[in-house]
N, C-alpha and C positions, 0 to 999 in steps of 0.2 A: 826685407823686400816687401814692397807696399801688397795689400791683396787687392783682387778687382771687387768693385759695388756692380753686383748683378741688377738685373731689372727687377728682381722681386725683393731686390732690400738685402739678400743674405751675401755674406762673404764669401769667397772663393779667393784660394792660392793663383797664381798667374800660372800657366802652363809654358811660357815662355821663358827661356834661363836668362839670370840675374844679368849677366852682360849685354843681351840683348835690349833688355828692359832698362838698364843703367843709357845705353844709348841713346835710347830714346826720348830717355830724361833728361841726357844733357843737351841732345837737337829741341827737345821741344822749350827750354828752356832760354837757349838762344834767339828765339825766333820769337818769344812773348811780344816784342813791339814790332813784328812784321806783321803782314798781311797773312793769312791761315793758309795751307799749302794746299786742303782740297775740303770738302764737306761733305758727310757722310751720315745718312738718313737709317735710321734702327726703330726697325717695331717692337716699342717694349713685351707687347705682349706673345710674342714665342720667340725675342732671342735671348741668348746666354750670354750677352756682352754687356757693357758699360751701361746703365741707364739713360739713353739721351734721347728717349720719350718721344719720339718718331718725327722728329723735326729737323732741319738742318744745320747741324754746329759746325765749330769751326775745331777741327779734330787733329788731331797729331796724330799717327801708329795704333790709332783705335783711341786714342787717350783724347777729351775734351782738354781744350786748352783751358780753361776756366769753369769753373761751377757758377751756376748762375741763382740767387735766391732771393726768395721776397717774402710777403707774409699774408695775414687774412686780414690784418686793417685796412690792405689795399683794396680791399672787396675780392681780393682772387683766390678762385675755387680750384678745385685738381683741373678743373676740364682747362679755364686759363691758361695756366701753370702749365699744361702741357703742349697746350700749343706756340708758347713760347722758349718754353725749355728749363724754366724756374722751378728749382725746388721752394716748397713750403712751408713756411716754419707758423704752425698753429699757436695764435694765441686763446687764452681761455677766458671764458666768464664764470661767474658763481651763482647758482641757482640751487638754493635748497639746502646750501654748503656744501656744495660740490662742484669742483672744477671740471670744466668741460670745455674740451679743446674739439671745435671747430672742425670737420673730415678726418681726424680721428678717434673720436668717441661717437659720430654720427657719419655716414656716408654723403650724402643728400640733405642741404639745408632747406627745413621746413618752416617756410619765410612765416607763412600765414597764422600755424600754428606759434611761432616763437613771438610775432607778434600782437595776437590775439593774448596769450600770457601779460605781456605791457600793458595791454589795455583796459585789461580784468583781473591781474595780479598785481602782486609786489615788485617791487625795482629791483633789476639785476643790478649786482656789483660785478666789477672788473678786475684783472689782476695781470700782473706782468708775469714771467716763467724765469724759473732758477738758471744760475752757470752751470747745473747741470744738466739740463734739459739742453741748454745752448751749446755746450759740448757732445752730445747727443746726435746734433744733429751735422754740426759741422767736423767730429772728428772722423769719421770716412774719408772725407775731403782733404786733410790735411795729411791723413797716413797714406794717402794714396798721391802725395805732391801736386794735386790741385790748388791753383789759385779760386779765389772767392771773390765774388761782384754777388753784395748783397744790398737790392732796392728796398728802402724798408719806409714804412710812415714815418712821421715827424718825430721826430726827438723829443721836442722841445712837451709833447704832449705825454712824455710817460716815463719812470724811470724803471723802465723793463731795459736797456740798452745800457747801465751800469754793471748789469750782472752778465749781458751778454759779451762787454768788454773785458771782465774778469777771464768769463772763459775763453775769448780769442788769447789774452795774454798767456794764459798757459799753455793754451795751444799751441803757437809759436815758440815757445819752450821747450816743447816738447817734440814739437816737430820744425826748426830751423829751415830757412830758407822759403816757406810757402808766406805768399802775403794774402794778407785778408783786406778787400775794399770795402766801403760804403757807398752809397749813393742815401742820403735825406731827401726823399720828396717833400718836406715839408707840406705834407697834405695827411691826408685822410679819408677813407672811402673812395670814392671814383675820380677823386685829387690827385690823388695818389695811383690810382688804377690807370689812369690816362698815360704818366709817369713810365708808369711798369709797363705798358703794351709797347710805348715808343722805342722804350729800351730793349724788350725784347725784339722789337723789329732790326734793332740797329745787329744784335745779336745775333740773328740768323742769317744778316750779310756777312757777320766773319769781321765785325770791329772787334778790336783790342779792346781791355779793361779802359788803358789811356783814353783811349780817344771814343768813347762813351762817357768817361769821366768830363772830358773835356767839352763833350757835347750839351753835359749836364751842368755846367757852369751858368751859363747865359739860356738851357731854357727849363732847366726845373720853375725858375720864376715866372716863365709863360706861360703855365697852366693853369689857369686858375678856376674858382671852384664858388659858387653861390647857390645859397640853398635857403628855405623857407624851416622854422619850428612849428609845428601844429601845437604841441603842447609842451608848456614854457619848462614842466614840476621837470621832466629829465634833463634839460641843462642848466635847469635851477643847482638842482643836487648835484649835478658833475661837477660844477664849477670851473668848467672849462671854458667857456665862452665871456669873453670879454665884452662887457658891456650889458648886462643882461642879468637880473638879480628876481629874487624869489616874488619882489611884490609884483614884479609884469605877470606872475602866472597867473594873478586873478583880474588881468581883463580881458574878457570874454572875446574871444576872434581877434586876440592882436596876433600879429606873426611877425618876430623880427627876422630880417633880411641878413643871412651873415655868410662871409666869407673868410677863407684859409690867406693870410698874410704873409710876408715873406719869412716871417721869422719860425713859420708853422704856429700857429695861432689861430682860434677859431675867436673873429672879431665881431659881436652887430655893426651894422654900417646903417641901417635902417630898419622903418617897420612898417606893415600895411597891415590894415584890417581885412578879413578875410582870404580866402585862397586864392579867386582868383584875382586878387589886387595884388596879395606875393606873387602869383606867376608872373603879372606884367611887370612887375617892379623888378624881377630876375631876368625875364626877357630881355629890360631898357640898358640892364647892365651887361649882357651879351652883346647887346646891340653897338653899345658905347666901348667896349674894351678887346671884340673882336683884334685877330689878325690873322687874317688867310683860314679863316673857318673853313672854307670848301677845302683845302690841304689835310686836314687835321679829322681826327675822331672826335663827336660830341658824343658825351654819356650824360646818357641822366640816370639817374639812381632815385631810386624811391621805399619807401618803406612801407611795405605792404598796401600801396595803392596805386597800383598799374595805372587806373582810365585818368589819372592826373598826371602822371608822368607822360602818358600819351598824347595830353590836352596840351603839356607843355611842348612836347614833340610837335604836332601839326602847328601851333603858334612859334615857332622855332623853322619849320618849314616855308611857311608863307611869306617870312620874312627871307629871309636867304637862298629857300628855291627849294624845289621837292626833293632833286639830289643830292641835299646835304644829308651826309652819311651818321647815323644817329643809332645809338646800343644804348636797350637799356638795363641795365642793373638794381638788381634787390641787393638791399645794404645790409653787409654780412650783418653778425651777432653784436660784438664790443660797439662799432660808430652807431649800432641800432640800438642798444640801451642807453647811450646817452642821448640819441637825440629822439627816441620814442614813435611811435608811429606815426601814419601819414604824412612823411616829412618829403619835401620834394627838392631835387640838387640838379644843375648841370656844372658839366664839367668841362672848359674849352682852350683853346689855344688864343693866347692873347696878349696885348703889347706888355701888359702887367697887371699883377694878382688884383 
């Protein structure tokens, strides 16, 4: 008999006997591609039940019908994560030879500080997380017969999601009958973050795995994501950006223009001198590839430099009207050492990437 996952993380036996609780497992089972039968709102922080982080899921007999998870490439912090109902799965950087994973080795990401380090120190390296850590976090979930919708960054950018499918496989093994989803944003940073809010939106009406799945067919490709490098040596060394090689870093104020492709790929598309030439050159590409902006969240993201993010915000307002609704985001840790300080992104809904 599965145990319940309290709000503070610890395990607890069900107080409810094993037939009761088999019942419920076979009604809530049945009903996965219905509609959710009511929605039930818990303040993690004084009750004794399920973890479902004070928001409204779509709930069975106390039981979420699905776990919902994403990660920190997507730039989402606990505060995020809990207003949409996503568990977190930290990824880590390497600093000093030590792995450091993201809200749980530090509480509060101290943007300034971690990018002042970039700017005056040595180059962080990156790293994916073991099948065990992956098992860690998802087996709760699976000993408790929840299903899994896990939003996560691009694939195509990391082979941390090798080891994460190791561990789903034994998972499933081990515990039969629970299935595990995916959703690829094929993005990264607020690409990716845009992704994850939409789907939590969809989540707190009480859509099925399917038909978020389904939603996510035709508009993961919508979102798309353009951003400015300030300085060239961190996507030199990542090697992750297409189009963009070690000798652009020594010309002085070039800034290539790049964006997330559909294949999740971070591509140059172009380059302006100076900052504010990248902002207009990101702007003409918002301008050109809109679709129902005033419907949608724009994020911009910035890496430790607020009044250019802001600069890009009112030049984003004038064009399409004061009430376009605009968040902005400091770009976690991993997408902040490869692409280095004062790097400036938005993030929009649009006919294609």
């Amino acid at each position: 008999m599965a145990p319940y996952i309290l709000a503070s993380g610890e395990w607890s036996p069900p107080k409810q006997s094993s037939a009761i609780l088999t019942i419920i497992y076979l009604v809530r089972n049945s009903l996965k591609k219905r509609s959710p039968l009511y929605h039930s709102q818990v303040d993690r922080r004084s009750s004794k039940t399920l973890s479902l982080l004070n928001c409204d899921y779509p709930t069975l007999g106390g039981l979420p019908m699905y776990a919902l998870f994403t990660d920190t490439d997507c730039d989402v912090t606990p505060e995020i994560a809990k207003i949409f109902g996503y568990h977190l799965i930290s990824l880590p950087y390497i600093e000093n030879g030590k792995e450091i994973y993201p809200y749980e080795d530090f509480t509060t990401f101290d943007a300034h500080a971690f990018y002042e380090k970039l700017r005056h120190g040595p180059l962080l390296t990156t790293c994916g997380i073991s099948p065990a850590k992956y098992t860690q976090y998802f087996e709760p979930f699976f000993a408790a017969h929840q299903d899994i919708l896990y939003v996560h960054f691009s694939a195509a950018m990391s082979g941390t999601f090798s080891a994460m499918n190791l561990a789903v496989e034994e998972l499933k093994k081990k515990y039969p009958g629970v299935s595990f989803h995916t959703i690829d944003t094929k993005g990264i940073t607020i690409g990716s973050l845009n992704i994850v809010e939409e789907i939590g939106d969809l989540y707190k009406q009480g859509k099925s795995i399917e038909e978020i799945e389904t939603w996510a067919k035709t508009e993961v490709d919508k979102f798309a994501i353009y951003f400015y490098a300030d300085n060239l040596k961190f996507f030199a060394k990542s090697g992750r950006v297409s189009g963009i090689t070690a000798t652009m870093g020594g010309l002085i104020g070039m800034h290539p223009i790049i964006y997330m492709n559909s294949e999740g790929q971070m591509v140059s598309i172009g380059k302006a001198i100076g900052r504010m030439t990248a902002l207009n050159k990101v702007l003409d590409y918002v301008i050109k590839l809109e679709d129902h902006i005033q419907d949608h969240r724009v994020i911009i993201a910035h890496t430790d430099c607020l009044f250019l993010a802001e600069r890009m915000g009112h030049m984003l307002k004038a064009h399409f009207g004061h009430d376009l609704q605009i968040d902005y985001v400091v770009v976690s840790p991993i997408p902040g050492a490869h692409c280095g300080p004062d790097c400036i992104g938005v993030s929009f809904h649009a006919i294609h990437r």
